[in-house]
Structure formats: structure tokens, C-alpha cells
N, C-alpha and C positions, 0 to 999 in steps of 0.2 A: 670153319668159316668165321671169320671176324667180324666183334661186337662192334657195331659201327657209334660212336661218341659224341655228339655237337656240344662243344664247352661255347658257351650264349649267353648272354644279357646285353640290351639296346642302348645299356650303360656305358659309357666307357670310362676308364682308368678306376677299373672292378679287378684287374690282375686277373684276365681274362687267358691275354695272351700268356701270360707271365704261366700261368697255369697249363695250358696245352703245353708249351715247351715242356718246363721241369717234371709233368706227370707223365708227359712220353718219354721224358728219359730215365723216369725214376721205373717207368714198367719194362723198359728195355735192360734195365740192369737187374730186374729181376727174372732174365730172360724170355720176356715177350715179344712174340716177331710185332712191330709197331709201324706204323706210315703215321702220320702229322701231315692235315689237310691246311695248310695254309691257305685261307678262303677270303682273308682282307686284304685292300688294295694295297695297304700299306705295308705288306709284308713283314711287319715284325717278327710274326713267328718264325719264318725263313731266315731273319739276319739275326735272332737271338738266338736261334738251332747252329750259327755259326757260318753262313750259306752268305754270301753277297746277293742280296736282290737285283744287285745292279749289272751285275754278270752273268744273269742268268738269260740265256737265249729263248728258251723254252718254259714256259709256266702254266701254272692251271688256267690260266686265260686261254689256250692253246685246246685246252680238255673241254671248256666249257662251248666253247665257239666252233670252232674247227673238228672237234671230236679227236684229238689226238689221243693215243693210248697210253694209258697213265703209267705203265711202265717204263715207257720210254721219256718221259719226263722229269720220274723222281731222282731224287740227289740223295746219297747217304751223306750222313750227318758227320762229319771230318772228326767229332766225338760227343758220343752219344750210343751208336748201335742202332738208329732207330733211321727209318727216310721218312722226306719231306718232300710233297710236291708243293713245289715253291709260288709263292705269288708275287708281284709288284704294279709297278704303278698299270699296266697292261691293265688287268683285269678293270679298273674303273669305267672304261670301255664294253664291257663285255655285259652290264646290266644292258644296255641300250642295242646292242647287236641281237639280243635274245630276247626282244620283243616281240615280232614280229615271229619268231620259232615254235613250232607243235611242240608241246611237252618241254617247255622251257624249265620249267620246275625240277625236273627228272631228270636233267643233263649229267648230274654231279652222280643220281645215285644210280643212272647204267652206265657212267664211267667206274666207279668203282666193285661194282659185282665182278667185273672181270679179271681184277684183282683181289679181292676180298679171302679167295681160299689161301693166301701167302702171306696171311696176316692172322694176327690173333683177336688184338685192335688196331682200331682207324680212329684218332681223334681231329675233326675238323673244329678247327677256331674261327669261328664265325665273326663277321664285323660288328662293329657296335652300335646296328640300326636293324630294323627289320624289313630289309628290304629282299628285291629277288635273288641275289646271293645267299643270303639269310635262309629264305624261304628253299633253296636247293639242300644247303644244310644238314635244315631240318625232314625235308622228303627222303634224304640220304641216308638218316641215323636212325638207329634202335631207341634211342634213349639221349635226353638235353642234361649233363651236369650245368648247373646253374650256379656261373663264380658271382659273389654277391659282398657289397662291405655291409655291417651291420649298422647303420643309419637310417633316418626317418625318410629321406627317398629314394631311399632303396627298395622299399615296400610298397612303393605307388610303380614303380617301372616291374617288380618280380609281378605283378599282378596281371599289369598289361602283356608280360610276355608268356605266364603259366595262359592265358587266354588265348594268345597267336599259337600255341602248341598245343590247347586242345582244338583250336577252328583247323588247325594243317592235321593233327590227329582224324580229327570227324570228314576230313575230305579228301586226302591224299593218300597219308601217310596211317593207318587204323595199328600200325603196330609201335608209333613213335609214344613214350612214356619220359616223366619226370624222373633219368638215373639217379640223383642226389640233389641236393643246395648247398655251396661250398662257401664258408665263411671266407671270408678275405682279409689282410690287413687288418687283423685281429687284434684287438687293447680290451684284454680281462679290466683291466685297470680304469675304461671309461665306461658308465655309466648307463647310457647310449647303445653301447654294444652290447651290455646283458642284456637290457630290456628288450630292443631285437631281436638277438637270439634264443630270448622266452619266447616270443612271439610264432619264431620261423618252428621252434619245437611245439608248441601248441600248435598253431592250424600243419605243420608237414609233417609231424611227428620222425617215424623213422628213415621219410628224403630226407631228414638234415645228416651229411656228414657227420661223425662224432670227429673226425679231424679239422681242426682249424689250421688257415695258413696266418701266420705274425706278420706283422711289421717287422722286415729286416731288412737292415742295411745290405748285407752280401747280397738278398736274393735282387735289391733293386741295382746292384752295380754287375749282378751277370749277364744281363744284354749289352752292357757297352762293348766286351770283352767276345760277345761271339759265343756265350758259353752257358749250359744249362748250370742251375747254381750248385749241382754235383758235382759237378767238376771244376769251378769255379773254387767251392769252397763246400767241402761233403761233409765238412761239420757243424757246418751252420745251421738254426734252429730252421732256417729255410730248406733248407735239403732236408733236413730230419722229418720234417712234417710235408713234404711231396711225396718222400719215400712210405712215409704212415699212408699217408692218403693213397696212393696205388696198391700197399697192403688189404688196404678195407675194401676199396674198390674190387682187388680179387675175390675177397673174400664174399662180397657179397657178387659177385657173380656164380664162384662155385656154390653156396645158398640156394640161388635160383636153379642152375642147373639140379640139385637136387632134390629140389620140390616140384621140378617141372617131370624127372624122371619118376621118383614116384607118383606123380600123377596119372602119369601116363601105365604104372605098375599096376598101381589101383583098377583103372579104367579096361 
């Protein structure tokens, strides 16, 4: 059964999307069966996965509205290894179609149950607001990695959104948790960025990623090209530190799997 992912914050240009892309490509090359929820209207994640939003006939606008079956929607990734169910400008529509619908929340996460056994992970890239796409996301997922830059309001927005994840925790969703906090656009060298990331390790302690993502040029020029920045360019400190980051990420999930089995040994 696949871990379901929400990469989130109300931020944007936090290399939010930048991250769903590259981390679902970096887990599919370590042979993980993966899906990439493209959840914003803007479809970045769909045209940086290499996907034309523009040609796309069918999209998660279709899943959410119509109840189409997500099967029949996704695109494999032209490279990569990994599918996407794709979004674009459609879904902007589709907050206001689901107003008026029972269990409007819920749409995204009994669409994906009925794919979920075909998968290892599901990472959904959530828009950069909290609104009712947002909120489906997060009803959807196990667990919110939180892409974040290390700046002074940064810390006013992780606040307001670790609080929308416990208010959808305490009412919906009782098994959704904090999977990590992910540095972004990392500069050892500013001043700014230790002091935050003192901060983010004092009150999250072990949610903070020990992988940071850089400032790199490659990783900002693999969206133009259609292209995860592995393949783009796999030697870039950008690839190198997505491919860490989906390391750790397994790592700490076989962890859990084995503190959850002995528990259960125990008990």
C-alpha cells in the first residue's frame, strides 16, 4: 500500500513544486513504483515532469469533479519511470464545482485508495494557499513534507500551516502527521539561513530533514527543458541532494516500519 505524501506550504516560490518533481524522480530511480499528484492549477508539476499541460485532455480536474478513475488519467513520465496525474488550468474551476458536493474534502483521498495498492508512494504537490484543494491533499496523505526557505517569514507562514494540519488532523484526517521540514534554496554562507535553521532544529528537532536542497543553477533551468534535474544534469549538487533526500526519506520510513513491527511483537 502506498505512503501517501502532501509536499505543502501557503508559500510560494519555496521550490515546492521543484521538489515533488525531482523527489519523485529521484525515488523512481531507486526503483519505487511512484504517481506525482499534480494538485495546482498551474500545472507545473505536469510540465516540469515533462507532460504538456496543454495537451492534456483529461486531468485531475476530471477525478475531482466527475469522479473519473485515476487510472485512466495518469501519464507516464516520457523520463523519469514515475506517472503523473496531470493538472492545468481546468482544475481552477473545480474548487467552486465542489461546493455545493457531500464529502468535498474526500474526493482526492477515495480517488486514490483505488489505486494506492500500485504504488509505493503518492506525492501530491499541493498549491501555494490553503484552500479546498489544499484541504483534499491533506485529507488524502499520511504525512505533509514541509518545502520551506530558511528566512524570517518563513516562520510566520510554517506556523500558520503546522496549525491547518493539526485543525484537518483533529477533524478529518486523525492519521495525517508532520513527515519532515525541508530546507530549500539553501546558503550555508547567509547568516539568516543558520539562524533559522537553529530555530527549525530546536522547536522540530528530528522533522527537520538532515538533507538540505542548494541554490543551483541546473536545478532552476530543469523545468524549462521538460526535465527532472537527473536527467537534466545527475551531477548537479541539485540531483545529488534529491537523490540524498529520497535516501533519508526511505530510510526513515523502513525506521518506522520497524518500530511499528516490533510494537506490535511486543504487544
Amino acid at each position: 500500500m502506498a505512503r501517501v505524501l502532501a509536499i505543502a506550504n501557503q508559500k510560494g516560490g519555496v521550490g515546492k513544486t521543484t521538489t515533488s518533481v525531482n523527489l519523485a524522480a529521484s525515488l523512481a530511480a531507486m526503483k519505487k513504483r511512484l504517481l506525482l499528484v499534480d494538485l495546482d492549477p498551474q500545472g507545473n508539476a505536469t510540465m516540469g515532469s515533462g507532460i504538456d499541460k496543454h495537451a492534456v485532455e483529461r486531468s485531475i480536474y476530471d477525478v475531482l469533479v466527475h469522479r473519473a478513475p485515476v487510472h485512466l488519467i495518469t501519464r507516464r513520465v516520457p523520463e523519469g519511470g514515475f506517472d503523473v496525474l496531470p493538472s492545468n488550468d481546468d482544475l481552477t474551476a473545480a474548487e467552486v464545482e465542489l461546493m455545493g458536493v457531500e464529502q468535498r474534502e474526500r474526493r482526492l483521498n477515495t480517488a486514490l485508495r483505488e489505486v494506492a495498492s500500485a504504488y509505493d508512494y503518492i506525492l501530491i504537490d499541493c498549491p501555494p494557499s490553503l484552500n479546498m484543494l489544499t484541504l483534499n491533499g491533506l485529507v488524502a496523505a499520511d504525512g505533509v513534507v514541509i518545502a520551506m526557505q530558511c528566512e524570517y517569514y518563513a516562520l510566520e507562514g510554517l506556523s500558520a500551516l503546522v496549525n491547518t494540519i493539526r485543525r484537518v488532523a483533529e477533524s478529518v484526517n486523525p492519521s495525517l502527521q508532520i513527515e519532515g521540514i525541508l530546507r530549500t534554496l539553501y546558503d550555508p554562507r547567509n547568516s539568516l539561513t543558520n539562524q533559522v535553521s537553529n530555530q527549525l532544529h530546536e522547536h522540530f528537532g528530528e522533522a527537520v530533514y538532515r538533507t538540505v536542497i542548494p541554490r543551483n543553477v541546473r536545478l532552476a533551468e530543469a523545468p524549462s527543458h521538460g526535465l527532472p534535474v537527473m536527467y537534466y544534469d545527475r551531477h548537479s549538487r541539485g540531483s545529488r541532494a534529491y537523490m540524498a533526500l529520497a535516501g533519508e526519506l526511505i530510510r526513515r520510513e523502513e525506521k518506522r516500519s520497524i518500530a511499528t513491527g516490533s510494537a506490535v511483537t511486543k504487544v
